[in-house]
C-alpha positions as CSV (number, residue, x, y, z in Angstrom):
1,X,22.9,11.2,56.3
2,X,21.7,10.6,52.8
3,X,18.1,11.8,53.4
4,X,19.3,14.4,54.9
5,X,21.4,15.3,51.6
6,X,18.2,14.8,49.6
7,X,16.0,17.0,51.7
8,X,18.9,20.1,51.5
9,X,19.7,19.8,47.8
10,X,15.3,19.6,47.4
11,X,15.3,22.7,48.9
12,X,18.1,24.1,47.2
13,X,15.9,23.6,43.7
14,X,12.5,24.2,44.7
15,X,12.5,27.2,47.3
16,X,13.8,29.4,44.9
17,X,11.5,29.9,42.0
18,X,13.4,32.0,39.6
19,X,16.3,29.6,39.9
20,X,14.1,26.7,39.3
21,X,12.6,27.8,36.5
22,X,15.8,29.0,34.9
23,X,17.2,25.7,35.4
24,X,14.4,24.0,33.8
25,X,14.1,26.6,30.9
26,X,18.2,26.1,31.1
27,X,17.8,22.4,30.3
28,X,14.7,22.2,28.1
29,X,16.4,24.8,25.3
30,X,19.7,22.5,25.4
31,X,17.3,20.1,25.1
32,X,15.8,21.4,22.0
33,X,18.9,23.1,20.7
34,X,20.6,19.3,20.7
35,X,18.0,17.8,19.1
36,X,17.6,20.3,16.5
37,X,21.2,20.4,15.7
38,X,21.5,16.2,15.6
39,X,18.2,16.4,13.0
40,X,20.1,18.7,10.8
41,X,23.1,16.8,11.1
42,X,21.1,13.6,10.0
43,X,19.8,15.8,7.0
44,X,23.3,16.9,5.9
45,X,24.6,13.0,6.0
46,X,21.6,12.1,3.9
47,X,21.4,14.8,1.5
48,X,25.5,14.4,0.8
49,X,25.4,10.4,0.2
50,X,22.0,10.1,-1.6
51,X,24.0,9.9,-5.1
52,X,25.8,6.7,-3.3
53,X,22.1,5.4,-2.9
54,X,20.6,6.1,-5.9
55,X,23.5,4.9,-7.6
56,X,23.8,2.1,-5.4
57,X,27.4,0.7,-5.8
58,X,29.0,-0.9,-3.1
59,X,32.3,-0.4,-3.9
60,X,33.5,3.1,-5.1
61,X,37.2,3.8,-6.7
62,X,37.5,7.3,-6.9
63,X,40.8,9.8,-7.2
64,X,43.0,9.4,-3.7
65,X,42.7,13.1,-3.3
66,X,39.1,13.5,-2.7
67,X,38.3,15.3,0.1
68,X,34.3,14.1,0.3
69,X,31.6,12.3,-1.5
70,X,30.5,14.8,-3.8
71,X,33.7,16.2,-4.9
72,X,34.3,14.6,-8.4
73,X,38.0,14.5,-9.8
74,X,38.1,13.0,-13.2
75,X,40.5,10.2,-13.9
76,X,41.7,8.1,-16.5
77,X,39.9,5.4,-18.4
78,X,42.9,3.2,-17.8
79,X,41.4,3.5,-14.2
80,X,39.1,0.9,-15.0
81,X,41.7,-1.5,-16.8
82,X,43.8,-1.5,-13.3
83,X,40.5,-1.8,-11.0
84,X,39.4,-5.2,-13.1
85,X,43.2,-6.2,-12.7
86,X,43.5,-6.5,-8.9
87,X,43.4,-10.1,-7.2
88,X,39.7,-10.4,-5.7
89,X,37.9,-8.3,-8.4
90,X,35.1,-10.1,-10.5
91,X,34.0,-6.7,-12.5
92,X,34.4,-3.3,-12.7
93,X,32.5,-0.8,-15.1
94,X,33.3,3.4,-15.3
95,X,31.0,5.7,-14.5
96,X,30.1,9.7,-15.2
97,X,28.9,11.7,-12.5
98,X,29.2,15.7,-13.0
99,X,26.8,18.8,-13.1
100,X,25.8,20.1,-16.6
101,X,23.3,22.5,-17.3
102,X,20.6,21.9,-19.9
103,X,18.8,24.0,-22.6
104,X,14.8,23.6,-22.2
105,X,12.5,23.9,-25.1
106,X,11.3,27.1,-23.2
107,X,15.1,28.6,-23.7
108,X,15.4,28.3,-20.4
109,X,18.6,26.7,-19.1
110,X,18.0,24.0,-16.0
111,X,21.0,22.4,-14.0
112,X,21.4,18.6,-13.6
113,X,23.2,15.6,-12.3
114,X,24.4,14.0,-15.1
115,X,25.0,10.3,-14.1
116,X,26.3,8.4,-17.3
117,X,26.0,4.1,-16.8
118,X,27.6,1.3,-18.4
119,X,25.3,0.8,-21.9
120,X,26.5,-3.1,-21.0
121,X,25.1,-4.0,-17.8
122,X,23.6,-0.6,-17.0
123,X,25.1,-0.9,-13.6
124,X,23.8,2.1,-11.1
125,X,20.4,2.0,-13.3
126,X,17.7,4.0,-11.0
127,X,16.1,1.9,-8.9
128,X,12.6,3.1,-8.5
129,X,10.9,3.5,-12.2
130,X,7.7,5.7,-12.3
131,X,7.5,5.8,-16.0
132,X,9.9,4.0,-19.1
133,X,12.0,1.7,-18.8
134,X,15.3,1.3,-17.9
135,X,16.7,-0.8,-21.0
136,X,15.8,2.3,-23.6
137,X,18.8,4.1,-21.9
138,X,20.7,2.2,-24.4
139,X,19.1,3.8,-27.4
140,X,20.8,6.9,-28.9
141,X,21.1,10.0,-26.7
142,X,18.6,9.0,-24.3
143,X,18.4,10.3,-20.9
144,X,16.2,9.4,-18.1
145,X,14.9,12.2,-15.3
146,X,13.6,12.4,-11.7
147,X,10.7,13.8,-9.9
148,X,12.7,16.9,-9.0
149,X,13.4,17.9,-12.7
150,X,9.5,17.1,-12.9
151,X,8.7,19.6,-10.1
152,X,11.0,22.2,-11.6
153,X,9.8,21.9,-15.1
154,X,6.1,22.3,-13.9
155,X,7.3,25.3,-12.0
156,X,8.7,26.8,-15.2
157,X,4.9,25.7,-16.9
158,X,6.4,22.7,-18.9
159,X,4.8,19.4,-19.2
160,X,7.7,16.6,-18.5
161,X,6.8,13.8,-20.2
162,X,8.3,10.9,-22.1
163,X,9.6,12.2,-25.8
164,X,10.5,16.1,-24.4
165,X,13.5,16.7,-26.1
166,X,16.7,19.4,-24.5
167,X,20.1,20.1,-25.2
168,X,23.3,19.3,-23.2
169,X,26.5,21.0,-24.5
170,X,25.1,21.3,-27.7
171,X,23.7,17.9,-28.0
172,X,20.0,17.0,-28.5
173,X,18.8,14.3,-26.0
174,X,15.3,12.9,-25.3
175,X,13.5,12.3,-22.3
176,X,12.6,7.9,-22.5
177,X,12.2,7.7,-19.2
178,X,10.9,8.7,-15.3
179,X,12.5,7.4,-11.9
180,X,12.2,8.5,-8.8
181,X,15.4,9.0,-6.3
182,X,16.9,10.7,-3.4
183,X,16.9,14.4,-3.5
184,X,20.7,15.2,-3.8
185,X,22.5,17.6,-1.5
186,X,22.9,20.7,-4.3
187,X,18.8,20.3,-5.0
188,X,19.8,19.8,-8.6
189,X,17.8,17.2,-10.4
190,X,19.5,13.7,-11.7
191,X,19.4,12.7,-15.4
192,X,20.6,9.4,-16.0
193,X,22.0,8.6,-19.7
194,X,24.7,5.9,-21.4
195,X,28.3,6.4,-20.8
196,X,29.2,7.3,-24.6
197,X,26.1,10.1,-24.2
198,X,27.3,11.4,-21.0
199,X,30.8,11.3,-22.7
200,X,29.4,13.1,-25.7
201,X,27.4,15.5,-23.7
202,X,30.9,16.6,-21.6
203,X,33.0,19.3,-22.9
204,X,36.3,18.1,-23.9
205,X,38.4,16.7,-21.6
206,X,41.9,14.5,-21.1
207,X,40.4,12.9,-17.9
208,X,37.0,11.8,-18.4
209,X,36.5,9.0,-16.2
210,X,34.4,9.9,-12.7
């Protein structure tokens, strides 16, 4: 009985050729079309969270109204105060993370992450150093840049190099540093200063805390 199945549904697929072929041209572009559609899925995920990895926290307190990970709603500093408070928590340090546009020595006007760490323990520190070091983030308006802002400067025929100065809101601050890290889902190069520069470099604000 069951050979018998296997022989009429054989030659329910094979005799006809046009249906054959449509089914397997049927299957092979759902094929594709799945798998292309799952890559770009994995893209999306990694694009949106690569400021959780660069940062690299594994605990994140953010405002109870945030819809996703790269939606930043300021709070206040007394944030941190109530974090540190709470039965099970050893430490807790603030953190800036917003998009600010900066004033090249070209005159040109380039848009970055602005990630602004604890001067203290310089917690969420770039991971990956290509040139600089990390600990001269604690001088005076220091910032330190990826390899994107390097691939967008040398687009724009500037040299980024260690010393290049620009201006954030007004406020002079000097390249001490180069670190490589995951391209973030906007494309925009990170920049990561102190928290009293990032404050400095923010326009004014009653909720500063990210």
């Amino acid at each position: 009985m069951m050979s018998g199945l296997f022989v009429v549904a054989f030659h329910m697929i094979f005799r006809d050729r046009a249906k054959y072929l449509t089914l397997v041209g049927g299957l092979a572009f759902c094929t594709l079309l799945i798998s292309q559609q799952f890559g770009v899925f994995c893209g999306v995920m990694l694009l949106t969270a690569s400021t959780l990895r660069n940062i690299g926290a594994e605990i994140w307190v953010m405002d109870r109204d945030a819809q996703q990970v790269n939606q930043v709603i300021p709070m206040r500093s007394v944030e941190v105060q109530r974090v540190r408070s709470m039965t099970g928590v050893e430490w807790a340090v603030p953190v800036i993370w917003t998009v600010s546009g900066a004033r090249l020595p070209d005159g040109s006007v380039e848009t970055f992450q602005l990630v602004g760490l604890d001067s203290s323990s310089l917690a969420g520190r770039p991971r990956r150093m290509i040139e600089g070091s990390v600990e001269d983030l604690r001088m005076l308006n220091a910032v330190i840049v990826d390899q994107v802002a390097v691939e967008r400067f040398a687009r724009k025929g500037l040299k980024l190099e260690l010393g290049l100065t620009m201006e954030i809101n007004d406020r002079e601050v000097r390249v001490v540093g180069l670190c490589h890290t995951d391209r973030s889902f906007f494309g925009y190069p990170y920049a990561f200063t102190a928290y009293e520069t990032a404050l400095a470099c923010m326009p004014p604000e009653r909720k500063m805390l990210s």
